[in-house]
Short mmCIF file of the C-alpha atoms (twelve columns), coordinates in Angstrom:
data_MODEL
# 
_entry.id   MODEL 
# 
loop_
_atom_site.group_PDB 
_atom_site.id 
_atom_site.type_symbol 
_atom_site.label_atom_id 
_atom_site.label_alt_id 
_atom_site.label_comp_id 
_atom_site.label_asym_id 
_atom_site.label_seq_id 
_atom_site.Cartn_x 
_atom_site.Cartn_y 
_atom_site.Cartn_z 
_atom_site.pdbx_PDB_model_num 
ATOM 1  C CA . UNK A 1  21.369 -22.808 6.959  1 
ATOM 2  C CA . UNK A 2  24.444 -20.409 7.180  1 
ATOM 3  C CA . UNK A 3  22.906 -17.750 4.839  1 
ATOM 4  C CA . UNK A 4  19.294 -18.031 7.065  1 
ATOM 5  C CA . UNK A 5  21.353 -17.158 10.106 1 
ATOM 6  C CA . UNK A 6  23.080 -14.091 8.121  1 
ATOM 7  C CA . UNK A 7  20.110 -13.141 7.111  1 
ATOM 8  C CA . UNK A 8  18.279 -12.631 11.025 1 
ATOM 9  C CA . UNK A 9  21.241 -10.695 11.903 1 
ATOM 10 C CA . UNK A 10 20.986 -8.384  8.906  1 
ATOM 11 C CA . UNK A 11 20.037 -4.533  10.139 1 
ATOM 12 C CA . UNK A 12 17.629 -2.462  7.273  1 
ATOM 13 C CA . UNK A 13 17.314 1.596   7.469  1 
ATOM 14 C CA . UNK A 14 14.206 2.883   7.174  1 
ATOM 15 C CA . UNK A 15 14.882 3.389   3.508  1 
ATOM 16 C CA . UNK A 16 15.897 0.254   2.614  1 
ATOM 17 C CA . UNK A 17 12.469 -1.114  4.704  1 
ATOM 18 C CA . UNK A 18 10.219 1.587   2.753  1 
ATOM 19 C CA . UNK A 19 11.610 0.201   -0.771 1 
ATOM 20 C CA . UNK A 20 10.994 -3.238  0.101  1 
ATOM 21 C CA . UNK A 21 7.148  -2.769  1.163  1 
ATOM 22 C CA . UNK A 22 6.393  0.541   -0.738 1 
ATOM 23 C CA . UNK A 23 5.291  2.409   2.572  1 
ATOM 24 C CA . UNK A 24 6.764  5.980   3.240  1 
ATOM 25 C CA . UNK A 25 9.447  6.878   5.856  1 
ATOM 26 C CA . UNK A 26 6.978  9.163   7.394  1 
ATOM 27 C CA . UNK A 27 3.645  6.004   7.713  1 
ATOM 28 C CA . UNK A 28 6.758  4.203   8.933  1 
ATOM 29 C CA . UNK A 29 7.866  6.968   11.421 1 
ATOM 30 C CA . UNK A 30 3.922  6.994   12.802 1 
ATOM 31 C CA . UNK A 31 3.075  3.332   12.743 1 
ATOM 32 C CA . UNK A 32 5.938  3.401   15.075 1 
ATOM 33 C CA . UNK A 33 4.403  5.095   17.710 1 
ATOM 34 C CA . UNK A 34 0.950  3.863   16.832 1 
ATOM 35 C CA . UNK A 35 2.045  0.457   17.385 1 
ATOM 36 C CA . UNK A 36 5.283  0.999   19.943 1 
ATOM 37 C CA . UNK A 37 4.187  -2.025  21.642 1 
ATOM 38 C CA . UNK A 38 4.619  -4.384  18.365 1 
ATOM 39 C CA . UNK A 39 7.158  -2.357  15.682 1 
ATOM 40 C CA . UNK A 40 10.319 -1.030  17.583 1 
ATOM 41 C CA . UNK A 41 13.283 -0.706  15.604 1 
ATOM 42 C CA . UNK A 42 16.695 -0.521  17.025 1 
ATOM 43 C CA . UNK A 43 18.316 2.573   17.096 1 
ATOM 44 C CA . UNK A 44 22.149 3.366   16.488 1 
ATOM 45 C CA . UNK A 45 24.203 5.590   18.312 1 
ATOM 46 C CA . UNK A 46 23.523 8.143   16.009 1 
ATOM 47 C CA . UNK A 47 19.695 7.243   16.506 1 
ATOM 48 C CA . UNK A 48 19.016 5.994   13.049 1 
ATOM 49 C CA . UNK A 49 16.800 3.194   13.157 1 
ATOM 50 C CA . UNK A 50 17.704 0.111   12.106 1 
ATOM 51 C CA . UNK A 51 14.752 -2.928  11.458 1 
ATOM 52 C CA . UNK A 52 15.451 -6.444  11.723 1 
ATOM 53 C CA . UNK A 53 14.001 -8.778  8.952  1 
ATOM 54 C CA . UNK A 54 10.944 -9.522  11.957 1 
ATOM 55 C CA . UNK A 55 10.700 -6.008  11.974 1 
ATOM 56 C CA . UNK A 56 10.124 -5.929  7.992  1 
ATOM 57 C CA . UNK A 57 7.805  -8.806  8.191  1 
ATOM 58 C CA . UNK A 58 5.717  -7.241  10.971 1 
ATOM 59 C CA . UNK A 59 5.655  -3.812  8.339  1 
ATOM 60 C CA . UNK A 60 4.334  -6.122  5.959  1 
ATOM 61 C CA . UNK A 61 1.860  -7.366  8.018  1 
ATOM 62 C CA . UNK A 62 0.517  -3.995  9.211  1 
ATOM 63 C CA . UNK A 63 0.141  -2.897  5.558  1 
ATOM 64 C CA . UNK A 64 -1.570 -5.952  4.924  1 
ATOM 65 C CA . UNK A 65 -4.337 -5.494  7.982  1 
ATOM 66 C CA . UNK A 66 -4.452 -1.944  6.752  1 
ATOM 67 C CA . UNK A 67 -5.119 -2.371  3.177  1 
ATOM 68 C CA . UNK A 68 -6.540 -5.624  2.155  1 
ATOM 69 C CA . UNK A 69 -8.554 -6.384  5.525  1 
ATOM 70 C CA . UNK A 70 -9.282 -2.762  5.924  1 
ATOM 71 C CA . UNK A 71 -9.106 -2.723  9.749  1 
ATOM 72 C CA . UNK A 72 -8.578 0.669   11.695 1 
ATOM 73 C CA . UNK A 73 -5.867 0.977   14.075 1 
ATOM 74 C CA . UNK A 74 -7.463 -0.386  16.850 1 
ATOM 75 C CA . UNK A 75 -8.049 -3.643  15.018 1 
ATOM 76 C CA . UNK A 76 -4.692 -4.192  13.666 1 
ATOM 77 C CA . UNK A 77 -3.869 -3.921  17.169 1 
ATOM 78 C CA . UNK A 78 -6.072 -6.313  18.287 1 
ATOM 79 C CA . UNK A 79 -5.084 -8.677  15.283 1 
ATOM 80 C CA . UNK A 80 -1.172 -7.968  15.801 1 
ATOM 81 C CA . UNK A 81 -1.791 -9.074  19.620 1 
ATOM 82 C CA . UNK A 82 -3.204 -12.756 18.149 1 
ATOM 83 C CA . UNK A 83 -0.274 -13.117 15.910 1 
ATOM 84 C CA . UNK A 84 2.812  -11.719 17.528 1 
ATOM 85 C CA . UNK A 85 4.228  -13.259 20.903 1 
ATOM 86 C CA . UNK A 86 5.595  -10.511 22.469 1 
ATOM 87 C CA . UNK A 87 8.568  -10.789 24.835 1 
ATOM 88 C CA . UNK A 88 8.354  -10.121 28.493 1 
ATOM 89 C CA . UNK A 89 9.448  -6.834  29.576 1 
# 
């Protein structure tokens, strides 16, 4: 249980994130604003971002709607809204 809790507090850079799910820093850079309201990694002081393991799941997901379902923006939007429980502002 130790190493779960370890692993939810463990920060990725965007390079580390595009190795792990094959999508460029740059797709990464724009599904960031395309989907602001779902993907939005922390940044450092130094403004590098820095994902959380939900944040590399939710990557994964995107690419998934994307290629396999073939949805356009819009409708991984839609989709993202069914699956993710977004907290309040």
């Amino acid at each position: 249980m130790q190493m779960e809790s370890v692993s939810r507090h463990l920060m990725l850079t965007i390079d580390q994130v595009s190795q792990l799910t094959g999508v460029r820093k740059s797709t990464l850079r724009y599904w960031e604003k395309s989907f602001d309201e779902f993907l939005r990694p922390a940044r450092t002081m130094t403004n590098r971002r820095e994902y959380t393991i939900d944040d590399l799941d939710l990557v994964k997901t995107i690419k998934r709607l994307l290629d396999e379902e073939h949805l356009t923006a819009e409708g991984v939007r839609v989709r993202l809204e069914q699956l993710v429980q977004l907290p309040p502002l």
